[in-house]
N, CA and C atoms of all chains as a GROMACS GRO file, in nm:
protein
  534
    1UNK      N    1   0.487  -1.205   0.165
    1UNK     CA    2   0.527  -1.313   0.254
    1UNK      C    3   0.583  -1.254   0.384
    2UNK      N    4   0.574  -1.368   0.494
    2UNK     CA    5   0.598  -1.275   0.612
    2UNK      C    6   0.713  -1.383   0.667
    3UNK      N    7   0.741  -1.322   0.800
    3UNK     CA    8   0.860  -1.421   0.846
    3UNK      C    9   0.784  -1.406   1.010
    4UNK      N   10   0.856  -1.501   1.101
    4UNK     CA   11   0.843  -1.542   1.233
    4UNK      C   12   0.980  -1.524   1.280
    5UNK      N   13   1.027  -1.475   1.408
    5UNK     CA   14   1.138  -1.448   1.480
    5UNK      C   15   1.106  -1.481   1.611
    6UNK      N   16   1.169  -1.566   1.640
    6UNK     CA   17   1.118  -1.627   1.766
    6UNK      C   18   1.274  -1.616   1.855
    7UNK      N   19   1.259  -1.570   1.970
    7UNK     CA   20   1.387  -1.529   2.066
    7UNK      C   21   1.396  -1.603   2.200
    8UNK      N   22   1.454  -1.705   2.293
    8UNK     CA   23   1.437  -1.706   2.423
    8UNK      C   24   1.583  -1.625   2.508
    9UNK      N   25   1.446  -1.569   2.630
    9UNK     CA   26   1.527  -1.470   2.691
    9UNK      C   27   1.538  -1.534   2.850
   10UNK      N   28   1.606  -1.485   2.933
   10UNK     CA   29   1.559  -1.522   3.108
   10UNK      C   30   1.499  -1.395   3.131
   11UNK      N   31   1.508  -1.390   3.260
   11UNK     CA   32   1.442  -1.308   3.391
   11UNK      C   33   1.502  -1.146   3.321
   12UNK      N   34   1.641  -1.195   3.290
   12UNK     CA   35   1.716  -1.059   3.252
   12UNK      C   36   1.728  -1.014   3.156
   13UNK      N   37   1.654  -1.075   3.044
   13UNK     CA   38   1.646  -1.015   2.903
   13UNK      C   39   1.810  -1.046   2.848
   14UNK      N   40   1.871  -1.161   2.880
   14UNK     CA   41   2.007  -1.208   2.833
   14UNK      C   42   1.973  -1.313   2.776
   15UNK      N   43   1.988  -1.367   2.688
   15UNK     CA   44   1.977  -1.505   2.551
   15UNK      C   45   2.038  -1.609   2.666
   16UNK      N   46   1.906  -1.680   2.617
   16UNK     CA   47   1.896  -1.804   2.704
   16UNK      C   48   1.930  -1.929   2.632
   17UNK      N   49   2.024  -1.980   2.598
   17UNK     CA   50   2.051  -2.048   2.489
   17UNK      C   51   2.042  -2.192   2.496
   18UNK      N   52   2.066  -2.241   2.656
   18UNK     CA   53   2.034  -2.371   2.646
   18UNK      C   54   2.037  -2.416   2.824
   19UNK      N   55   1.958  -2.520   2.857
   19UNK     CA   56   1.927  -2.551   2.978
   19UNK      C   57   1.994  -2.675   3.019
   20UNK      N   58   2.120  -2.675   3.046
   20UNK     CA   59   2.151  -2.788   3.127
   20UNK      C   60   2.214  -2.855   3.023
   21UNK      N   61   2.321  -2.766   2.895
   21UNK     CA   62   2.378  -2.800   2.757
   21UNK      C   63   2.245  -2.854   2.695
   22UNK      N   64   2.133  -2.872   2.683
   22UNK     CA   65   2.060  -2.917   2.590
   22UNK      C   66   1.958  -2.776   2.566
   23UNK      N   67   1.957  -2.762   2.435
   23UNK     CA   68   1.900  -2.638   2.346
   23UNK      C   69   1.766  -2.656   2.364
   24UNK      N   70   1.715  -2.528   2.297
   24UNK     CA   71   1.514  -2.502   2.311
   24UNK      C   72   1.488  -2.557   2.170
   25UNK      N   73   1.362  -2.608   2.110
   25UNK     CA   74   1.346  -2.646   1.960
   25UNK      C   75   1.243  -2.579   1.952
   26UNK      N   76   1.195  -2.511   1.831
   26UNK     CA   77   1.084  -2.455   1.798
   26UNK      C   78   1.006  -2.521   1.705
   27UNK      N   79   0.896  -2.529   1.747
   27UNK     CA   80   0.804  -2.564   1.548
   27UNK      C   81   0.729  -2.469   1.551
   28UNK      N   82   0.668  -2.486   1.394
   28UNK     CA   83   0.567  -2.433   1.350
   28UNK      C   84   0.466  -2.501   1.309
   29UNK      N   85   0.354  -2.485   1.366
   29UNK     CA   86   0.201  -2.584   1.292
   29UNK      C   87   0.117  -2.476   1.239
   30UNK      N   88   0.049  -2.545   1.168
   30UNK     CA   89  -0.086  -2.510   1.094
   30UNK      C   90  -0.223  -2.592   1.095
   31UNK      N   91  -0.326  -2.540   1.171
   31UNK     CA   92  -0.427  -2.685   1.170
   31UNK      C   93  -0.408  -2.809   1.261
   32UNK      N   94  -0.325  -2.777   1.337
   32UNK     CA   95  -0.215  -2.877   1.411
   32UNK      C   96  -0.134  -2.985   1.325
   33UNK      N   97  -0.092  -2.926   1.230
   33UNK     CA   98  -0.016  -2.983   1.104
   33UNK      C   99   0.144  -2.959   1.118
   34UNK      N  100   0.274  -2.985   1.145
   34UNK     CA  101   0.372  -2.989   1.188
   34UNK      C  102   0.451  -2.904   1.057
   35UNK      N  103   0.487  -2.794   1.061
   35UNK     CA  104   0.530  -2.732   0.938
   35UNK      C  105   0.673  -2.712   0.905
   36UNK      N  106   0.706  -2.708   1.016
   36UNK     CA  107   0.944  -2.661   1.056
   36UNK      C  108   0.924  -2.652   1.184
   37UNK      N  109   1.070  -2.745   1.194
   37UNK     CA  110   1.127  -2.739   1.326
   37UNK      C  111   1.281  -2.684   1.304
   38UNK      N  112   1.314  -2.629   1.434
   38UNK     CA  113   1.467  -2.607   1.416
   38UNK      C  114   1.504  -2.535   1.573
   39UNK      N  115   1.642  -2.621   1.570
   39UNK     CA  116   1.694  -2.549   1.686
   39UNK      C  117   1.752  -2.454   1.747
   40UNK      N  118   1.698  -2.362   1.838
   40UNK     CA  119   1.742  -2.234   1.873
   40UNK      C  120   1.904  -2.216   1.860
   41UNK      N  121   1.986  -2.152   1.805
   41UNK     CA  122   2.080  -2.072   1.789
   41UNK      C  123   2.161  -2.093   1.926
   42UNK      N  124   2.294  -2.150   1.898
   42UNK     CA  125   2.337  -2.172   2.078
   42UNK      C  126   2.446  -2.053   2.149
   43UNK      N  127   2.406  -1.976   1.986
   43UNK     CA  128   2.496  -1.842   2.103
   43UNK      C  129   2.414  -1.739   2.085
   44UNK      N  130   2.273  -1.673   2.020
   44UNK     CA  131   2.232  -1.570   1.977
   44UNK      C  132   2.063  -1.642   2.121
   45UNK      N  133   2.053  -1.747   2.104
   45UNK     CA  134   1.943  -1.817   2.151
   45UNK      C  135   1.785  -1.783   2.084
   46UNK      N  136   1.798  -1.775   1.912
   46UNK     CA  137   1.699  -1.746   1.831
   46UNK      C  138   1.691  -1.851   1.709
   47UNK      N  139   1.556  -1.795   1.642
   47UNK     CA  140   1.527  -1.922   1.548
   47UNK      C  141   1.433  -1.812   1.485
   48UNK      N  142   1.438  -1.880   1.313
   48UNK     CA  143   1.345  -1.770   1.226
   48UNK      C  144   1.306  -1.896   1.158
   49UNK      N  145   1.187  -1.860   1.076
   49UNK     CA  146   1.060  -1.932   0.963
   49UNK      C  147   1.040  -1.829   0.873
   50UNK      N  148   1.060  -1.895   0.744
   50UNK     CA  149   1.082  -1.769   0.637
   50UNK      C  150   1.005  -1.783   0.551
   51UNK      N  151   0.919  -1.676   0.494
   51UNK     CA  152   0.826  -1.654   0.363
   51UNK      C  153   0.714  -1.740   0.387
   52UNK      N  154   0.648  -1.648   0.494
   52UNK     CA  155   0.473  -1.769   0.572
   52UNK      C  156   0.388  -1.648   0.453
   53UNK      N  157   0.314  -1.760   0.419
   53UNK     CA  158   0.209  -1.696   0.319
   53UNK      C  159   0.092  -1.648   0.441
   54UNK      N  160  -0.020  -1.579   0.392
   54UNK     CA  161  -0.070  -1.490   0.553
   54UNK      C  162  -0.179  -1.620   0.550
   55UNK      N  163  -0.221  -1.608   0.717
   55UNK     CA  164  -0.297  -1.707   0.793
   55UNK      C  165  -0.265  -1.701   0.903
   56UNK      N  166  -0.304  -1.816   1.006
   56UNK     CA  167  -0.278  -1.824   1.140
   56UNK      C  168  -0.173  -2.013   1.151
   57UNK      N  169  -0.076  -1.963   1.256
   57UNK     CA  170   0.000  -2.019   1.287
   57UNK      C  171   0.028  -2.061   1.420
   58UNK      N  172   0.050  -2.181   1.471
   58UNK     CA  173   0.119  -2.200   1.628
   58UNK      C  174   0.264  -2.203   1.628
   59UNK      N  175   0.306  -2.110   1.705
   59UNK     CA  176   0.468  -2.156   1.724
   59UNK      C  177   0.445  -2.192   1.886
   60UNK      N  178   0.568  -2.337   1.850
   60UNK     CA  179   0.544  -2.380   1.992
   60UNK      C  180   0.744  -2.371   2.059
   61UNK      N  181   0.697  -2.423   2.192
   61UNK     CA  182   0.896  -2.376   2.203
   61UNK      C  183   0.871  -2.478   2.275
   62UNK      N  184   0.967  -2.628   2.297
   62UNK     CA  185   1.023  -2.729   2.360
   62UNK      C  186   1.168  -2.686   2.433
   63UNK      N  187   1.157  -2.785   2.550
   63UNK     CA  188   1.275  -2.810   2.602
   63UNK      C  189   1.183  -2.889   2.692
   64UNK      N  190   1.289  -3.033   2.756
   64UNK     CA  191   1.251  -3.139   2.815
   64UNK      C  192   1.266  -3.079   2.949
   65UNK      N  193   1.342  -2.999   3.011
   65UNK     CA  194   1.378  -2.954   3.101
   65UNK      C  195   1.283  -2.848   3.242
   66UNK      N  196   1.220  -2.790   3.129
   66UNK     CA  197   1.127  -2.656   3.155
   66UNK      C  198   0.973  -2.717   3.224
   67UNK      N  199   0.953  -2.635   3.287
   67UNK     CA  200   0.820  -2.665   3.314
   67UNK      C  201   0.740  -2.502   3.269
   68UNK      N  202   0.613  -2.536   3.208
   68UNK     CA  203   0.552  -2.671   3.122
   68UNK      C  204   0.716  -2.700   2.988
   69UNK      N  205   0.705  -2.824   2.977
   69UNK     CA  206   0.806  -2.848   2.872
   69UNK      C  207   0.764  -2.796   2.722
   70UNK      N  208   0.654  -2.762   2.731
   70UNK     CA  209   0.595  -2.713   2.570
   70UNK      C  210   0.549  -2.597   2.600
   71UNK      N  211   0.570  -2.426   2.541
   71UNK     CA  212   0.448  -2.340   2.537
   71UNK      C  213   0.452  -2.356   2.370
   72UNK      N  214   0.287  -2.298   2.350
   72UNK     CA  215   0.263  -2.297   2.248
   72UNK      C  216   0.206  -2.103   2.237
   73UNK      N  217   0.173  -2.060   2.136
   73UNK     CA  218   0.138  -1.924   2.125
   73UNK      C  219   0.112  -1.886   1.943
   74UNK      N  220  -0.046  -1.848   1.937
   74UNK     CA  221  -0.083  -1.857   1.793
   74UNK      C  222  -0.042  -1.750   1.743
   75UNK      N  223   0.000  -1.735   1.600
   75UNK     CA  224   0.001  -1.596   1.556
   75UNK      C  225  -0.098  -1.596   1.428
   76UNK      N  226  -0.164  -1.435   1.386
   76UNK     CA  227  -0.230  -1.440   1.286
   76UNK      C  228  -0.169  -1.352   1.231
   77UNK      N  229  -0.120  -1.453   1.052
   77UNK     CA  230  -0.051  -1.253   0.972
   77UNK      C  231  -0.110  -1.268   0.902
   78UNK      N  232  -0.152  -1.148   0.875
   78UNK     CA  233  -0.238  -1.080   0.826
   78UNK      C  234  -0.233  -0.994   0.700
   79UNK      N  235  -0.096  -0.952   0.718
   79UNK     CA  236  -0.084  -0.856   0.566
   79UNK      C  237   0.106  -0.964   0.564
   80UNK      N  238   0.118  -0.924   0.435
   80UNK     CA  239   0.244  -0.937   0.356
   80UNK      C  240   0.311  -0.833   0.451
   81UNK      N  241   0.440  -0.859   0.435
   81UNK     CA  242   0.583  -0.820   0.478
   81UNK      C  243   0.573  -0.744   0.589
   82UNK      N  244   0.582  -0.813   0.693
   82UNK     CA  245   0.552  -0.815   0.871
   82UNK      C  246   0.665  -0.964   0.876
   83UNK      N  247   0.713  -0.864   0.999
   83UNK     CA  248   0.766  -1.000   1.060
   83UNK      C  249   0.703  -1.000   1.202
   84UNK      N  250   0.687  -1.131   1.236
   84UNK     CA  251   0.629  -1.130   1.402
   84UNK      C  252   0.743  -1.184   1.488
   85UNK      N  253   0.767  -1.090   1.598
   85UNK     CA  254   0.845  -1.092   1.682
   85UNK      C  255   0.824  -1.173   1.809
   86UNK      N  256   0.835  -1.268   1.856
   86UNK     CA  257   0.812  -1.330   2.001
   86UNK      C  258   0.924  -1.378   2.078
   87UNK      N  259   0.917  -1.334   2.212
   87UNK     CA  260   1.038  -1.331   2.278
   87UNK      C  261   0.952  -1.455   2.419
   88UNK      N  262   0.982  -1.549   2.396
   88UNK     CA  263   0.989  -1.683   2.539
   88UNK      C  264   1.084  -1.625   2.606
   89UNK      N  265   1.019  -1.611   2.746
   89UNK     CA  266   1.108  -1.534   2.869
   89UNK      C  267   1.075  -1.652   2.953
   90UNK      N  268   1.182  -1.674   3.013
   90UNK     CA  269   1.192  -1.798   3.131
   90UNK      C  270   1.293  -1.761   3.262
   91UNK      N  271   1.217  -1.841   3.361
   91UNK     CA  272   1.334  -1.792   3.510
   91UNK      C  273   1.445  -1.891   3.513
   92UNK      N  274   1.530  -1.837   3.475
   92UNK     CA  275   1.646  -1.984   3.448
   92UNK      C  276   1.688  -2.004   3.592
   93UNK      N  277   1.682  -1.971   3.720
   93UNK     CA  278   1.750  -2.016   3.829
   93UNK      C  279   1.627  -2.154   3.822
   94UNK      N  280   1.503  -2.135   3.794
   94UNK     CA  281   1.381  -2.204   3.860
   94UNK      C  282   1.350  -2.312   3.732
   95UNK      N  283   1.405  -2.285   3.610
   95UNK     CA  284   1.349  -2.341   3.479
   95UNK      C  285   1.206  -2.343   3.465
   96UNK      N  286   1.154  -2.268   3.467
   96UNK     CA  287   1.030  -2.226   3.450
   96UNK      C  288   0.959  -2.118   3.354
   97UNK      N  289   0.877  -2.146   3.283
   97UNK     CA  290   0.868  -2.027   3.158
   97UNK      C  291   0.785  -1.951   3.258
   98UNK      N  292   0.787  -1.786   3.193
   98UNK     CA  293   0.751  -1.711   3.261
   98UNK      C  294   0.652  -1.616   3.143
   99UNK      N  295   0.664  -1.564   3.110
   99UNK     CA  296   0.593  -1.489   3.000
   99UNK      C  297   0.631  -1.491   2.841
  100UNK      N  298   0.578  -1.461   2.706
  100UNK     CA  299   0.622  -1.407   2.595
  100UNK      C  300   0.536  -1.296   2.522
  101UNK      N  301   0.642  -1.245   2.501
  101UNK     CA  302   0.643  -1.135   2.434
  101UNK      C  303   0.619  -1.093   2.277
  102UNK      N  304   0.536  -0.982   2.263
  102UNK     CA  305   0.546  -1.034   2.112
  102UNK      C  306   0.489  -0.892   2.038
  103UNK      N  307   0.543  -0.884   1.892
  103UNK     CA  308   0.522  -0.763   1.861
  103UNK      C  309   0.570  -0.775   1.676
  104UNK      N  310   0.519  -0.641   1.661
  104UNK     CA  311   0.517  -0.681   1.450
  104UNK      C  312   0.550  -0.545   1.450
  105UNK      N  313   0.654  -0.603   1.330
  105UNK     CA  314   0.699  -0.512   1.277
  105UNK      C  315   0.746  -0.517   1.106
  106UNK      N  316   0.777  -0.449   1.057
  106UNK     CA  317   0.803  -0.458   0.900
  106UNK      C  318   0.875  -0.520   0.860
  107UNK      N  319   0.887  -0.657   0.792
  107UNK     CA  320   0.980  -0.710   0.723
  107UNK      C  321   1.113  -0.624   0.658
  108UNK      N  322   1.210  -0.674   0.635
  108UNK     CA  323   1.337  -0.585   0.614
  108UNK      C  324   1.371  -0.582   0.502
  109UNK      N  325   0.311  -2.692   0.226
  109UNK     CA  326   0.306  -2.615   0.214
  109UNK      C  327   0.478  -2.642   0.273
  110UNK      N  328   0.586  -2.637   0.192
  110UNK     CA  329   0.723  -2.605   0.260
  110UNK      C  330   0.746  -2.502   0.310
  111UNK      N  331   0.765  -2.479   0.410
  111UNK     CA  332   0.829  -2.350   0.513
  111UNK      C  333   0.964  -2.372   0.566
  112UNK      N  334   1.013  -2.284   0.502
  112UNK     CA  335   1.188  -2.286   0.538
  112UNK      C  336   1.247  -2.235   0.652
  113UNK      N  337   1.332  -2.249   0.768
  113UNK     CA  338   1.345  -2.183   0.859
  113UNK      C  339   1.491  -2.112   0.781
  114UNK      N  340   1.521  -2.029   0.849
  114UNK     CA  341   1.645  -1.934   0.816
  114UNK      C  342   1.747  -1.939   0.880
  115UNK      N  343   1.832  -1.935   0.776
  115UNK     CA  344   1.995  -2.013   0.840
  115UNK      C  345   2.007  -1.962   0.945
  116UNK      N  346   2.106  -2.016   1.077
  116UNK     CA  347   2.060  -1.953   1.191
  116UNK      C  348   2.244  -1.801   1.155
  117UNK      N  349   2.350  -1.843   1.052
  117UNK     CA  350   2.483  -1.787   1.007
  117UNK      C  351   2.406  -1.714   0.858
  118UNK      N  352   2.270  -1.702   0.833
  118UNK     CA  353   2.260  -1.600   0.678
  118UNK      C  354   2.306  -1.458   0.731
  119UNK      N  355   2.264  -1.395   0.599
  119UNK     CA  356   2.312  -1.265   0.627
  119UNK      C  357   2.106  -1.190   0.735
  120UNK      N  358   2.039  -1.275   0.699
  120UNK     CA  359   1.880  -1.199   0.778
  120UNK      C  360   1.878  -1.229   0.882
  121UNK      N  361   1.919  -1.346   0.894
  121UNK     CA  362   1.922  -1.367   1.058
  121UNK      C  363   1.985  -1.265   1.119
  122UNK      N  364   2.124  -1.242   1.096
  122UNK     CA  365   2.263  -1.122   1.156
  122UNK      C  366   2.154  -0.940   1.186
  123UNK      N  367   2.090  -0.973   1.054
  123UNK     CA  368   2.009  -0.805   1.058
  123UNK      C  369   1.887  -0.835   1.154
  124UNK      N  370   1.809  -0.921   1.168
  124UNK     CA  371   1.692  -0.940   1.265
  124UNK      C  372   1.737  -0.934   1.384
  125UNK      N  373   1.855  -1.014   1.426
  125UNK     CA  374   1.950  -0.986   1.583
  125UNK      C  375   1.983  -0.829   1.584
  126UNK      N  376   2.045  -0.753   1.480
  126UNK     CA  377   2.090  -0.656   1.514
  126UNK      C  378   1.982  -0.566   1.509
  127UNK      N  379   1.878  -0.544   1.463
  127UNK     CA  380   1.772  -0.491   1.464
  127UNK      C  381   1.692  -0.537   1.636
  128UNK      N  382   1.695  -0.595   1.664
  128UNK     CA  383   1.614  -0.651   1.763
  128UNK      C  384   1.635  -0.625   1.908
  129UNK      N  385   1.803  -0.650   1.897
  129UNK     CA  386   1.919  -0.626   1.996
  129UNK      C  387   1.898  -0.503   2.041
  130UNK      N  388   1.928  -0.411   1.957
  130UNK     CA  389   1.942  -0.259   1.950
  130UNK      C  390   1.852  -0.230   2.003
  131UNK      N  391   1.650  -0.249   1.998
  131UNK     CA  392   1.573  -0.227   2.007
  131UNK      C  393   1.510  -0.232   2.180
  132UNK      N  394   1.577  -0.362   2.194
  132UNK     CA  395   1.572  -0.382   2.347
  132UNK      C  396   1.666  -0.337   2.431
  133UNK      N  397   1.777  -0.274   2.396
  133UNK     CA  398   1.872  -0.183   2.433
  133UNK      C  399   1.860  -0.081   2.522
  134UNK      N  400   1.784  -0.051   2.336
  134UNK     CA  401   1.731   0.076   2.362
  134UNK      C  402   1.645   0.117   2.527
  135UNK      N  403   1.509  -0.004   2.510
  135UNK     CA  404   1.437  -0.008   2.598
  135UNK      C  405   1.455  -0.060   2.755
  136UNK      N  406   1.616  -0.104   2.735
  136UNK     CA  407   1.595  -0.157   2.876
  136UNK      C  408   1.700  -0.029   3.020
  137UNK      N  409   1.637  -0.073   3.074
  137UNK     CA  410   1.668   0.049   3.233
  137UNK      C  411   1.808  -0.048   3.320
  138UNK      N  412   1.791  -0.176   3.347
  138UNK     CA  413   1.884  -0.241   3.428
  138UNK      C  414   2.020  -0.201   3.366
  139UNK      N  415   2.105  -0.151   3.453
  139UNK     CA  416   2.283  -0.117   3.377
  139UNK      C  417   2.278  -0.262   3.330
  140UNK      N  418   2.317  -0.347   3.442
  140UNK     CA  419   2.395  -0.481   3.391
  140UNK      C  420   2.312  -0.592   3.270
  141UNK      N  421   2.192  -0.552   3.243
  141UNK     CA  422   2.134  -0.612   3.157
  141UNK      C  423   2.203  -0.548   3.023
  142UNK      N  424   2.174  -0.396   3.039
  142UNK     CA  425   2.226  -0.312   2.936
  142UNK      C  426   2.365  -0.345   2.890
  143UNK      N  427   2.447  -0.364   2.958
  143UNK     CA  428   2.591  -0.412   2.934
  143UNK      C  429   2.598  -0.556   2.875
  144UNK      N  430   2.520  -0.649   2.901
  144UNK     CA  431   2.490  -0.748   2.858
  144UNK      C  432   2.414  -0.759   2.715
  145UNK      N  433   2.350  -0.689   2.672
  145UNK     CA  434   2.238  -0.699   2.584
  145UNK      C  435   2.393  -0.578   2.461
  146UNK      N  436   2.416  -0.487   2.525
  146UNK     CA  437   2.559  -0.406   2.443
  146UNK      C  438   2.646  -0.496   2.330
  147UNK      N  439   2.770  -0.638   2.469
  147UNK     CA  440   2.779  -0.686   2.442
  147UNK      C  441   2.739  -0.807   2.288
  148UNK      N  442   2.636  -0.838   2.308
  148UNK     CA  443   2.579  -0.917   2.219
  148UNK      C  444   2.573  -0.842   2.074
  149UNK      N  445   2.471  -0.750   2.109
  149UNK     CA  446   2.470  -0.659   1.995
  149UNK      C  447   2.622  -0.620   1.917
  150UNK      N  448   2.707  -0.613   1.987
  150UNK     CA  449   2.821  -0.542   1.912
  150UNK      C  450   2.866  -0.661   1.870
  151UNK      N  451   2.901  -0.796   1.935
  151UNK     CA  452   2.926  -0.912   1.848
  151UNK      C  453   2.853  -0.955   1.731
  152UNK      N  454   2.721  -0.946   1.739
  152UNK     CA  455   2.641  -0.968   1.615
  152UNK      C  456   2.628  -0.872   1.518
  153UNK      N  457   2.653  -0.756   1.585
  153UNK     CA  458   2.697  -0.644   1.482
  153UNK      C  459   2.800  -0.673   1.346
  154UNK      N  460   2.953  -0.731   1.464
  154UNK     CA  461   3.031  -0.744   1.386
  154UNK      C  462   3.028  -0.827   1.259
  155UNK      N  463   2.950  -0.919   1.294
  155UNK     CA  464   2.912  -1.079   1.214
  155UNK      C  465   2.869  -0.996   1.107
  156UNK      N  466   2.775  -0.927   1.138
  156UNK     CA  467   2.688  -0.844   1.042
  156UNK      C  468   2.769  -0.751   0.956
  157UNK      N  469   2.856  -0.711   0.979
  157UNK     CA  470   2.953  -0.589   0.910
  157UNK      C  471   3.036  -0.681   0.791
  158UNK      N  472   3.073  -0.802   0.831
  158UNK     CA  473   3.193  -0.870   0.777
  158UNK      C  474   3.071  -0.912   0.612
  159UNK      N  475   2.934  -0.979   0.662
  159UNK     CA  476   2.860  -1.051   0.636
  159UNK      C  477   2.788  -0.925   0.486
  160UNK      N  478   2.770  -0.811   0.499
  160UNK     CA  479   2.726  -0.716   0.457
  160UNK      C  480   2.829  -0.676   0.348
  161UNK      N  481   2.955  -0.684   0.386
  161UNK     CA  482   3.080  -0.640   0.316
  161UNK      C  483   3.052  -0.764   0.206
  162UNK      N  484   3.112  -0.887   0.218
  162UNK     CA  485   3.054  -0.985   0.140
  162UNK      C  486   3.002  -0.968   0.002
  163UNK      N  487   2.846  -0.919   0.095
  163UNK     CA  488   2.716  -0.890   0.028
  163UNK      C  489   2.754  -0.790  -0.106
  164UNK      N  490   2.790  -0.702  -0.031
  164UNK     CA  491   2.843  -0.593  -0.130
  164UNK      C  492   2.927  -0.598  -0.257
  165UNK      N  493   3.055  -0.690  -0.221
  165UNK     CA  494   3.166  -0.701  -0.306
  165UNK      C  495   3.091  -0.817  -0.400
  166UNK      N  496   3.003  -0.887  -0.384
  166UNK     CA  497   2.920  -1.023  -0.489
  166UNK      C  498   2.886  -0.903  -0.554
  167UNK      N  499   2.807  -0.817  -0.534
  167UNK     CA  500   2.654  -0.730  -0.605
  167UNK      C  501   2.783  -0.656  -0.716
  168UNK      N  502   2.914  -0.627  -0.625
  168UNK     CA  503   2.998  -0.494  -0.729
  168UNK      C  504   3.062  -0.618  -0.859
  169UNK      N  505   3.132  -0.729  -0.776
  169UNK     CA  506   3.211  -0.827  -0.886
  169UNK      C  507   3.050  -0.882  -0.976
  170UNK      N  508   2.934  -0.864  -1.003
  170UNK     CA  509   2.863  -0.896  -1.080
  170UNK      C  510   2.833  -0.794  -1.219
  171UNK      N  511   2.798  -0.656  -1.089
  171UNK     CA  512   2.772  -0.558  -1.204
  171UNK      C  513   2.921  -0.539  -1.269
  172UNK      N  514   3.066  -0.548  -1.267
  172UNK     CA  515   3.130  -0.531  -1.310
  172UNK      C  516   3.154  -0.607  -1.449
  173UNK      N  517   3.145  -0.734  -1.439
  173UNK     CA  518   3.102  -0.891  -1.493
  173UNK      C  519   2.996  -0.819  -1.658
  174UNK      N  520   2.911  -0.789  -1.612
  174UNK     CA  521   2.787  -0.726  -1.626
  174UNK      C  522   2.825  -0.635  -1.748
  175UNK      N  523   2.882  -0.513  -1.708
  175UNK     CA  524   2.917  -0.379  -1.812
  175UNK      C  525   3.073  -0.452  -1.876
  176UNK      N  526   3.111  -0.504  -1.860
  176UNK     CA  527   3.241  -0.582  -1.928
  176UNK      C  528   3.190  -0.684  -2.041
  177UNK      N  529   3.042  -0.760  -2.062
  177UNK     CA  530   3.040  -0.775  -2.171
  177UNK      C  531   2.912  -0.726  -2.247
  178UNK      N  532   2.900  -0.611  -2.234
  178UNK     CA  533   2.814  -0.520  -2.303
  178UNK      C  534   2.953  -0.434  -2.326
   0.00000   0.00000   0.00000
């Protein structure tokens, strides 16, 4: 089983925790099937999904605030005990998403 | 298919931050980011130390539990 770690960062790689006091929400779909939601962490500005059996997944990141207000970004796991790492980077002077980041590494 | 998200206060969450933290630390060049990203890490560190200790003293008060009625 694998896990998802999903992080939002700004411009400066500092935890972006919430825009204007209102937090980022993450889901997870399958198939475009709605699987967990939960809200980013308001002092770490992270969110995890635990024990994904392998397949392909959308994690998407909300905030009403942001433009676009939704990114979405698929992941495929592939083998057992990987976690996938993705970091939503946004320009917080501009509220604007800017890139994400993303990377696997070994479950712990 | 239930998929659980992870407490955002467990003890995996505390190790995925401190694992993660560290990692981008490591990698980043800006001082004041670095001081910033330090910061964090050493707070979530701490969470993590208290959180680990915990961990530990359940696993020892079990096996103790354990050889006490054998």
């Amino acid at each position: 089983m694998s896990d998802i770690f999903v992080m939002i960062r700004n411009q400066d790689n500092n935890a972006l925790t919430s825009i204007d006091g209102i937090a980022f929400v993450t889901l997870l779909r399958q198939d475009g099937q709605p699987l967990a939601e939960e809200t980013f962490d308001f002092i770490y500005a992270d969110a995890g999904f635990d024990d994904l059996p392998v397949g392909e997944y959308t994690v998407v990141v909300k905030h009403e605030l942001v433009e676009p207000q939704q990114t979405t970004y698929d992941v495929k796991i592939i083998s057992e005990d990987e976690v996938i790492l993705l970091t939503f980077v946004y320009l917080e002077p501009e509220w604007v998403f800017l890139r994400i980041r993303a990377a696997v590494e070994k479950r712990l | 298919m239930k998929i659980k998200v992870i407490p955002p206060c467990s003890i995996k969450m505390f190790r995925y931050r401190v694992n993660f933290l560290a990692k981008d630390l490591w990698k980043e060049k800006d001082p004041i980011c670095r001081a910033n990203l330090a910061l964090q890490l050493a707070d979530a560190a701490t969470s993590l130390a208290r959180l680990e200790l915990q961990e530990a003293q359940k696993l020892q008060q079990t096996s103790q539990r354990m050889s006490e009625k054998s």
